[in-house]
N, C-alpha and C positions, 0 to 999 in steps of 0.2 A: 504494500500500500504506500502510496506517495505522499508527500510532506503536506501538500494543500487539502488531500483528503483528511488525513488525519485529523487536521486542523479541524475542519468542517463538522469530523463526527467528535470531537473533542467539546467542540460550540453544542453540538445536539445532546451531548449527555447533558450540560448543566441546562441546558434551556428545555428542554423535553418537558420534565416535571415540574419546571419554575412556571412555564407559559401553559401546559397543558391540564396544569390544574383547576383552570380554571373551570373544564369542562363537567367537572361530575359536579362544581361548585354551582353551575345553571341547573345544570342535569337535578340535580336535587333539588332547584327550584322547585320543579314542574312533576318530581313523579317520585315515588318512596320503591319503585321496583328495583329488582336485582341487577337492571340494567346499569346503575350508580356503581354498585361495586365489581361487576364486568369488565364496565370503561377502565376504572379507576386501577384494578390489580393490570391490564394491560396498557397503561403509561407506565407505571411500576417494572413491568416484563421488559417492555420496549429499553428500559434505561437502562437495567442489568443487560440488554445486548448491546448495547453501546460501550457499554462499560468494559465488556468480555472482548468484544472485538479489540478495543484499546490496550488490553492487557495479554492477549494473544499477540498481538502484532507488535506488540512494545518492540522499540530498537532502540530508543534513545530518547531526551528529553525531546519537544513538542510546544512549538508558542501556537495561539492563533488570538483572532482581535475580533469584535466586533465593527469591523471598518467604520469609519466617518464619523465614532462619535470622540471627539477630538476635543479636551480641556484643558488650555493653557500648554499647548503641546505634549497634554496627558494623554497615550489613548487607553481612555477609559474602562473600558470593558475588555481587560488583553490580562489572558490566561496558559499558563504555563502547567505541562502535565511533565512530570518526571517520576521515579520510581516510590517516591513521598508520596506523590500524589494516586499514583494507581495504587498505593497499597488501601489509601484511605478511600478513594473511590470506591474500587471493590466492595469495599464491605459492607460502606454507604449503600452503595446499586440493591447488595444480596441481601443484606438484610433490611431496607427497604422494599424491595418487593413479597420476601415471605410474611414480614407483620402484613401488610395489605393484603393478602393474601390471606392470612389467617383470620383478619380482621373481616370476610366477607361473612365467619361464620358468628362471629364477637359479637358482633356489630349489629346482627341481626334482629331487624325490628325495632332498632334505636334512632328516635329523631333526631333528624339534623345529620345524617349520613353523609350528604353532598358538602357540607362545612367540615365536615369530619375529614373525607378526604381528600378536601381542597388543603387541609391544615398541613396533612402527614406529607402530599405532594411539595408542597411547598416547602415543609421542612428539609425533605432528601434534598430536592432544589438546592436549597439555600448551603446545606453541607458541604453540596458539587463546589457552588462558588465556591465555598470558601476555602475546601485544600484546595482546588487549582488557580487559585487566583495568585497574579503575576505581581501586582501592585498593591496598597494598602489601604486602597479606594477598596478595592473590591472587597478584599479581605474583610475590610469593616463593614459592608454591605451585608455579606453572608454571615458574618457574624449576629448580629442586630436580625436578622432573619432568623437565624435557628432560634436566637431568646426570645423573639415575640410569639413563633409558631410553639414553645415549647409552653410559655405563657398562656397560652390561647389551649391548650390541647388539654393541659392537666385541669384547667378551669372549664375544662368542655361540658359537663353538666351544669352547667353556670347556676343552676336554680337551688341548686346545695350550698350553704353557706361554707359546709366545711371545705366543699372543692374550692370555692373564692378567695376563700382564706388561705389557702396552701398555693394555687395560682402567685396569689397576690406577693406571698414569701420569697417562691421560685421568682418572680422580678426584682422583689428589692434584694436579693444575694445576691444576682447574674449580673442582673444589667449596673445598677449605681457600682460596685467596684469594677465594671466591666468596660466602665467608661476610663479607663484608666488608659484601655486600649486605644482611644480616641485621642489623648494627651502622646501617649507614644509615637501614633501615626502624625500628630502633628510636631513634636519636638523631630520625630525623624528626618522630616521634611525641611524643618528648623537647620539643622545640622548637618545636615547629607545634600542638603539640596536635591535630593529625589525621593520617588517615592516608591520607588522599586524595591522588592524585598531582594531580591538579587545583590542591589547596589547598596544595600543595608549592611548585606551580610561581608562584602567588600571594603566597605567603607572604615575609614580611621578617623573619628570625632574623637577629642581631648575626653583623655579615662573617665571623667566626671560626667560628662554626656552619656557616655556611654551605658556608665552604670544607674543613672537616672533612668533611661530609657528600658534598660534591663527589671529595672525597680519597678516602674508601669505597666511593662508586659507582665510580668511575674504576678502581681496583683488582680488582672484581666485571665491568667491563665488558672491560679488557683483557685477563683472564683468561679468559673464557668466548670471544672474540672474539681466541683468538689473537693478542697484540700482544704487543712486549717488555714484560716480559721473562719469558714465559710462553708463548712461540709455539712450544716443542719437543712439545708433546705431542699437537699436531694432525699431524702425519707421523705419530707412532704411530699413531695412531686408524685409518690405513689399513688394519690388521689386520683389522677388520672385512669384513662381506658388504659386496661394491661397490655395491648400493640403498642400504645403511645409510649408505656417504661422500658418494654422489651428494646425499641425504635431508640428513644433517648439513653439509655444505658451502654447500647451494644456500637451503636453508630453513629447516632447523630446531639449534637449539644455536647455528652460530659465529655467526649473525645477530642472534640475541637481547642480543648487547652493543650492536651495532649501531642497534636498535631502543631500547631505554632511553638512548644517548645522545642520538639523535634528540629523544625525549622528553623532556628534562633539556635539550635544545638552549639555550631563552632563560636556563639559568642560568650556560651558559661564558661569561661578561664577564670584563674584567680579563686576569691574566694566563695561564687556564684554554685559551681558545685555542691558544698557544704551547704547551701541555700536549699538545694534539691534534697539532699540527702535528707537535712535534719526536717524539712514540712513532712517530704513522701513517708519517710518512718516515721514520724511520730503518728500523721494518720492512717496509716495502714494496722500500724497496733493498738489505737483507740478507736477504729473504726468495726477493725474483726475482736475486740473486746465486745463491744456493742451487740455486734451479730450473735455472738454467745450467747450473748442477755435477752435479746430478741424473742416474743413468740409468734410473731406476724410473719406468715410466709413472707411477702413482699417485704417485708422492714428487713429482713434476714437479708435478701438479694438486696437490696438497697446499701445496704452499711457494706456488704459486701463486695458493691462495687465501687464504692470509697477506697475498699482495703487494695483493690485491683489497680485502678490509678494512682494510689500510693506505691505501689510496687514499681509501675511504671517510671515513675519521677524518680524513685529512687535509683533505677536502673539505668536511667538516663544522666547519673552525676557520677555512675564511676567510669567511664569514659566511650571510646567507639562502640567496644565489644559490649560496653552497656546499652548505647544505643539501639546496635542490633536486639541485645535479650526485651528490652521497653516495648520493641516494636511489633517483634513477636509474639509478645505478653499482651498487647494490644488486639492483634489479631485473633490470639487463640482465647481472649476475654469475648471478644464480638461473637465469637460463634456459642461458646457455652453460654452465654451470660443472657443474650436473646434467647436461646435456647428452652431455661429457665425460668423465666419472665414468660415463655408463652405456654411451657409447663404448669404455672400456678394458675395464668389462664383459665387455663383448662380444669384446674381441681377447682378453682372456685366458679364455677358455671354449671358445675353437679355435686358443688360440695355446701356451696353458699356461704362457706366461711374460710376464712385463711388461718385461722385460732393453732398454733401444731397443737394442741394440746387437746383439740375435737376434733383431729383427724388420726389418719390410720389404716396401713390392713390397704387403698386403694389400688395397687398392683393388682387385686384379684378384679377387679372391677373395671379399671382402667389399665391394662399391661400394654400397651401402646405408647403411651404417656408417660407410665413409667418407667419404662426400657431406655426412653428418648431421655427422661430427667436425670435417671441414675448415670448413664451416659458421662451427660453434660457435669455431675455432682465431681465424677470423679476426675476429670479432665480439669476440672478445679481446682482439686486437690493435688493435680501433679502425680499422678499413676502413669507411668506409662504402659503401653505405648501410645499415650495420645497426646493433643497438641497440647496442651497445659504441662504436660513434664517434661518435653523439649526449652518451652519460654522459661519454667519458673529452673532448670538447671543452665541455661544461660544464665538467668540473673545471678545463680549463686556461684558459677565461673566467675560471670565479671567482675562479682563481688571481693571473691577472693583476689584477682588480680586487677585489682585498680588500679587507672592511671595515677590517681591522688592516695597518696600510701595511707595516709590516717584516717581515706572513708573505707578502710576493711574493718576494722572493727564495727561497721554495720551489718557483717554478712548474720550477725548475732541478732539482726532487725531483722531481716528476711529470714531468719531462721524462726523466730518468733512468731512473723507472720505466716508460715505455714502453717505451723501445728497449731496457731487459730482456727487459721481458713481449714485445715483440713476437718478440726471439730465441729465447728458451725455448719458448714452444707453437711457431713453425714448425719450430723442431728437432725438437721432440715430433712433432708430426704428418708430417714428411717422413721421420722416422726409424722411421715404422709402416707408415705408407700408401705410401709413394712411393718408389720407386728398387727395386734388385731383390728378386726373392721369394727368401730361403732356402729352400735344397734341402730343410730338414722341414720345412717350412711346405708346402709342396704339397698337403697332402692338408686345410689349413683353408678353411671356408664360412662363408658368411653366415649370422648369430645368424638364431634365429626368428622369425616376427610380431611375437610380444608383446614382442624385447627391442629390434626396429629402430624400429620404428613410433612408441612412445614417443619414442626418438631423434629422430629427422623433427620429431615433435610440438613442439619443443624449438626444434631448427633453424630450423621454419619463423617460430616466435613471435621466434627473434633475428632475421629477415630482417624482420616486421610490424609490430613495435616500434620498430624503427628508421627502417623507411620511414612508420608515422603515428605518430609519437612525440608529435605534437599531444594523442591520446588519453592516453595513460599522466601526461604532462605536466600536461596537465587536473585531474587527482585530484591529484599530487605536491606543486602549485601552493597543493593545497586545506589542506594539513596548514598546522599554526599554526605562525608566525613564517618562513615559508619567505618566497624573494623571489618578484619575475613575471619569466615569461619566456613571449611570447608566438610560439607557432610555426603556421607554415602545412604546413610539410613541413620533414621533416629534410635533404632531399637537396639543396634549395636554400636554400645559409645565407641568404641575404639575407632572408630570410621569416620568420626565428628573431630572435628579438628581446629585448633584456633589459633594461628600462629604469632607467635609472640608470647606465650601462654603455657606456662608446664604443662607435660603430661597428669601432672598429680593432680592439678585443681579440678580438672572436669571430673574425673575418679572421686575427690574428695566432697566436689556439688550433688555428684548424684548418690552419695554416700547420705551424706546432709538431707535431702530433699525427703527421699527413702524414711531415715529416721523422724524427721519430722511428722511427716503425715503416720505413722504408726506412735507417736508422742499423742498427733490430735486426736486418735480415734481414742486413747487411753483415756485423753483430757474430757473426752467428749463422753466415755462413759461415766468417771468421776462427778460429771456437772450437772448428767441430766438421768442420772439412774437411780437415784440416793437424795432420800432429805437431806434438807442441808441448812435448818432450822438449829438442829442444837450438833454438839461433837459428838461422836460415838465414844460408845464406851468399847473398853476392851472386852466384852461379852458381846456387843456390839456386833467388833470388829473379829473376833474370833470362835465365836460360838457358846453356850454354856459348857460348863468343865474348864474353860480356860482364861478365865477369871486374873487380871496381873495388875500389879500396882500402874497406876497412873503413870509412872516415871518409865514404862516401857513402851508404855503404847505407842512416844516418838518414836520409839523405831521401828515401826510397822511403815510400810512406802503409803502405803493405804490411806492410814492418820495425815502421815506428810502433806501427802496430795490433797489430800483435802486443806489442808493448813493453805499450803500455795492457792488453791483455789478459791478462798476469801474475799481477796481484793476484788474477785469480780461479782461478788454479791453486792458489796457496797457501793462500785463502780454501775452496779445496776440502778441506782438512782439518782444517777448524773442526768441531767436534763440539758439535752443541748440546744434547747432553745430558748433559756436562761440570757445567751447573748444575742438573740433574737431580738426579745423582750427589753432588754436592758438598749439596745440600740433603739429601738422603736421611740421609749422615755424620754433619750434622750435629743430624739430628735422633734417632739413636742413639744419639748422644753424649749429647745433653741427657736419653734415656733411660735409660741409663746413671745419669747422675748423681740422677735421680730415684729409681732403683731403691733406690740408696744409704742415701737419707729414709726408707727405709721399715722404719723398726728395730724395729718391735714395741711403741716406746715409749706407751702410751696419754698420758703428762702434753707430750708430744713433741708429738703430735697434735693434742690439746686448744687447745695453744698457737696452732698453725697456725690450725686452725679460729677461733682468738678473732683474730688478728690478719687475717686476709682478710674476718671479718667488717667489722671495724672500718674497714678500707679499700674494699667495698661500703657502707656507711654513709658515709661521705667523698664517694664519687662522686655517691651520690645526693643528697644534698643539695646539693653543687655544680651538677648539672646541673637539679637539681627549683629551684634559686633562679638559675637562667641565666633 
C-alpha cells in the first residue's frame, strides 16, 4: 500500500466514528428498533478494519493532514500514526467494537439508545484523535473529547441523582486538573515556538521550562489516569452502563494518561523518574489494598485498574526495557480488564446484584461466562502462559535492572502488588463463580450470544498474546526510545531475551512473579475465609487437646498472618472521598469570599481590571523574553 493511501485510510479510522456517529444519534430520533444498534456495532466493525488494515500493512511511521484547514501556518488537523500509535489504536478499534457489540444485548430496551451510541462513537473517535494526533491542537481536542463523552456516559441515566453525582465527580477530577494540559500546550508553544509534539520532544528550553512543563503534563496525566492523588473518582465512574467501564477502563479515557506519558517518555531524565516510581507505587498498593476491602464486583475491577496503571507508570520510570514491560502491561490490561467489566455485565443482568457476598456456585448456570472470567482473573494474576505473565515478568526484569540504580529497590513494590492483585481477582472470581449456588440464584442463565461471545473474544486474545507475544513485542519494540527484547515464545523463558540485561534477572522475575501470586492466593484465603472480628485462640488455631500458653501461639504462621493482615481491616475504613469532600469546602469557601467582591462598586472594578491587567503584561513579557 502507498504513502497517500495510507494517509487516507489513517484520516478514515479517526473520522469514521467521530463523523459517523452521528447517524444512530438521528436514527434514534425516529425509531427504538434494533436497526440503532445494527448501524451502530457496524461503524464500530468498519473502524476495527481500518485499524487492522493499518496494522497489517505497518512499514513505518505515516503523516496525513486534513488539507486546507491552515492556522497561523498550523495545519491543523495533521496526524501522525507510528508504532505508539497503532498499539493504542488497536485496542481502541477492538475493544470499541466488542462493548458495542455487546452493548446490542445490555442495552436492550433502554431509552435513549441513539444518545447512547452517539456517546460511545464518539468517545473511540475522540481516543483515535488523540494517540494519532501530530500537534497539540489536536491532542487537546481528543483529549476534552474523551472527558466530556466519559462525562456524559457515566451520567447516562441522568434521572438518578446518584449517577449525576458521580458524572458530576468524574468532571471535577478529569477535566479542572486536566486543564493543566492546556497551560502545557501553551507554555510549549511559549518556548519551543511550535506546536509539534515531535518538535517538543526535540527541543532544548532552559531546565526550568522544561521541568515546568513536565510538572503540567504530569498533573493532566495523573488525573485523567487515575493516580494519587486523584484516583477517587474512577470507583465512581462505575455508575455508569457496564460497556461504558469495560470501554473506559480497557481503552479509552484512563489510558490516555498512559499514552502521552509514553510519549513524553525521552523527557523523564533527572529526577522525573522517581516522580513515576514513587505516584505509580504508592497507588498500585493502596489501590489493590482497596480491592481486598472491596465487596462490589465492579468496585473490585475499578480499584483494580488503579492498581494496573500504577504498574504501568511505575514500569515506565525504570527505563527503555520499562517502557516496553508498561506497554505490554497496557495491552495485556485492555484485553483482560474489558474482558471482566463485561463479565460482571453479564452476572448482574441475571444476578441483579454485584454484593460477592450474595453471589456464588454461577459457573453451573453461566459456564460461558465463567470460563471467559476465570480466563481473564488469571491472566491478571500473571499465570502463565498468558498475556499478563509475559507484561507483569517484564516489569519485574526491568525492575530488577534499572537504568536509575536506587529505583530497584521498588521491584519490593511490584512484588507487593502482585500478591494483592493476585488475592483480590481470585477472591473476586471464586466468590461469583465457584462454591455454592444461593437458593435465588436458581433461576439465573447464561447472558446471550452477543454478550458471551465478545467475552471469549477477549479471553481467547489473553491466552494468544501470551503464548506469541513475539508478535505484539515486534510492534512495542518499534515505538521510539523503547529497549530490545528478543523472544521466540513466551512459554519458554530461555528464548526471551533482553540485551543489556543478565541472564539471572528474567530467571529471578519469573521466580518472583510465580511466588507472588501463590503469596496472594495464601493472602487471599487468610482475609476472606476466617472471622476476623476477634484473635484466635490456640484451641482456635489448633484444635481441642492442644491447648498452649498465649506466648506460643506467635509462632504459628497462621497467628502471624493474621497479625500482618490487620492493617487492612483498619485501612478498610479509609474513605477516599474525604478529599473529594474537603476540596468541594473548600472551594465554597473561596466562593463565598468572592461573592463578597462583588459590591456594585464600578471604581472597585475598574481597579481590578487595571491591576490583572498589569500583571498579564508582566507575564508576558517575562515569558515572550524566556
Amino acid at each position: 500500500m502507498d504513502g497517500l493511501s495510507t494517509s487516507y485510510l489513517l484520516l478514515a479510522l479517526i473520522f469514521t466514528p467521530t463523523v459517523l456517529s452521528l447517524v444512530p444519534l438521528i436514527l434514534g430520533a425516529f425509531t427504538q428498533s434494533k436497526i440503532v444498534d445494527y448501524v451502530s456495532t457496524l461503524i464500530a466493525l468498519i473502524t476495527l478494519v481500518f485499524a487492522s488494515i493499518l496494522t497489517i500493512t505497518y512499514a513505518g511511521p505515516v503523516t496525513a493532514a486534513v488539507s486546507n484547514v491552515v492556522v497561523d501556518n498550523l495545519q491543523l488537523f495533521s496526524f501522525r500514526f507510528d508504532a505508539l500509535s497503532l498499539l493504542f489504536s488497536i485496542v481502541v478499534a477492538l475493544m470499541g467494537c466488542v462493548t458495542i457489540w455487546y452493548s446490542n444485548s445490555y442495552m436492550q430496551n433502554e431509552r435513549g439508545r441513539g444518545r447512547y451510541y452517539f456517546l460511545m462513537l464518539f468517545f473511540i473517535g475522540g481516543m483515535l484523535m488523540l494517540v494519532n494526533a501530530a500537534n497539540l491542537v489536536v491532542f487537546y481536542m481528543g483529549w476534552e473529547i474523551v472527558g466530556i463523552c466519559s462525562f456524559l456516559l457515566v451520567g447516562f441515566w441522568y434521572a438518578d441523582p446518584l449517577k449525576n453525582k458521580a458524572a458530576k465527580k468524574v468532571f471535577f477530577f478529569t477535566h479542572i486538573p486536566g486543564e493543566a494540559l492546556l497551560l502545557f500546550a501553551i507554555g510549549a508553544y511559549a518556548w519551543t515556538g511550535s506546536l509539534s509534539i515531535n518538535a517538543l520532544l526535540t527541543s532544548t528550553p532552559a531546565a526550568w521550562q522544561m521541568n515546568a512543563l513536565l510538572a503540567l503534563a504530569l498533573i493532566a496525566i495523573f488525573a485523567k489516569s487515575a493516580q494519587l492523588p486523584f484516583f477517587s473518582w474512577l470507583p465512581s465512574a462505575m455508575e455508569g452502563p457496564t460497556p461504558v467501564s469495560a470501554l473506559l477502563h480497557s481503552a479509552a479515557m484512563v489510558p490516555a494518561g498512559v499514552y502521552l506519558a509514553a510519549r513524553l517518555f525521552p523527557l523523564f531524565t533527572g529526577a522525573w523518574p522517581w516522580v513515576l516510581a514513587i505516584i505509580g507505587g504508592s497507588t498500585l498498593v493502596l489501590a489493590a489494598t482497596f480491592a481486598m476491602r472491596a465487596n462490589d464486583l465492579k468496585e473490585v475491577l475499578a480499584y483494580s485498574t488503579i492498581t494496573n496503571l500504577g504498574f504501568m507508570f511505575l514500569a515506565f520510570s525504570f527505563g527503555p526495557i520499562g517502557l516496553v514491560a508498561g506497554l505490554m502491561q497496557f495491552l495485556a490490561h485492555g484485553f483482560f480488564k474489558a474482558c471482566l467489566f463485561l463479565g460482571a455485565g453479564s452476572v448482574d443482568r441475571t444476578a441483579h446484584t454485584m454484593d460477592l457476598n450474595k453471589l456464588g456456585g454461577l459457573s453451573r448456570k453461566m459456564p460461558y461466562t465463567a470460563a471467559s472470567f476465570t480466563i481473564a482473573a488469571v491472566a491478571l494474576a500473571g499465570l502463565p502462559p498468558l498475556v499478563g505473565f509475559v507484561s507483569k515478568w517484564l516489569i519485574y526484569s526491568s525492575s530488577i535492572a534499572a537504568t536509575t540504580a536506587g529505583l530497584r529497590v521498588f521491584v519490593i513494590v511490584v512484588l507487593a502488588g502482585s500478591v494483592l492483585s493476585a488475592g483480590y481477582i481470585f477472591r473476586a472470581t471464586v466468590s461469583v463463580f465457584y462454591g455454592q449456588l444461593p437458593a435465588d440464584l436458581e433461576g439465573a442463565h447464561e447472558a446471550p450470544a452477543t454478550m458471551w461471545v465478545p467475552q471469549a473474544i477477549l479471553a481467547a486474545g489473553c491466552v494468544a498474546l501470551g503464548v506469541f507475544a513475539q508478535y505484539p513485542l515486534a510492534i512495542i519494540t518499534q515505538v521510539p526510545y523503547t529497549g530490545t527484547v528478543v523472544t521466540q515464545s513466551a512459554i519458554v523463558l530461555t528464548n526471551i531475551e533482553i540485551p543489556g540485561v543478565s541472564s539471572f534477572a528474567p530467571a529471578l522475575a519469573a521466580i518472583l512473579l510465580l511466588t507472588a501470586i501463590l503469596v496472594g492466593l495464601i493472602l487471599n484465603e487468610f482475609l476472606t475465609r476466617r472471622p476476623r472480628e476477634t484473635a484466635p485462640t490456640s484451641k482456635q488455631l489448633f484444635g481441642a487437646g492442644y491447648e498452649l500458653p498465649e506466648g506460643y501461639v506467635y509462632a504459628s504462621g497462621r497467628h502471624f498472618l493474621y497479625q500482618v493482615t490487620q492493617p487492612f481491616e483498619r485501612l478498610r475504613w479509609i474513605d477516599p472521598d474525604y478529599a473529594y469532600a474537603a476540596i468541594g469546602r473548600g472551594v465554597d469557601s473561596l466562593s463565598r469570599a468572592l461573592r463578597r467582591a462583588q459590591n456594585g462598586s464600578m471604581i472597585r472594578y475598574a481597579a481590578w481590571i487595571f491591576v490583572w491587567l498589569l500583571l498579564a503584561g508582566a507575564i508576558f513579557l517575562v515569558f515572550r523574553g524566556s
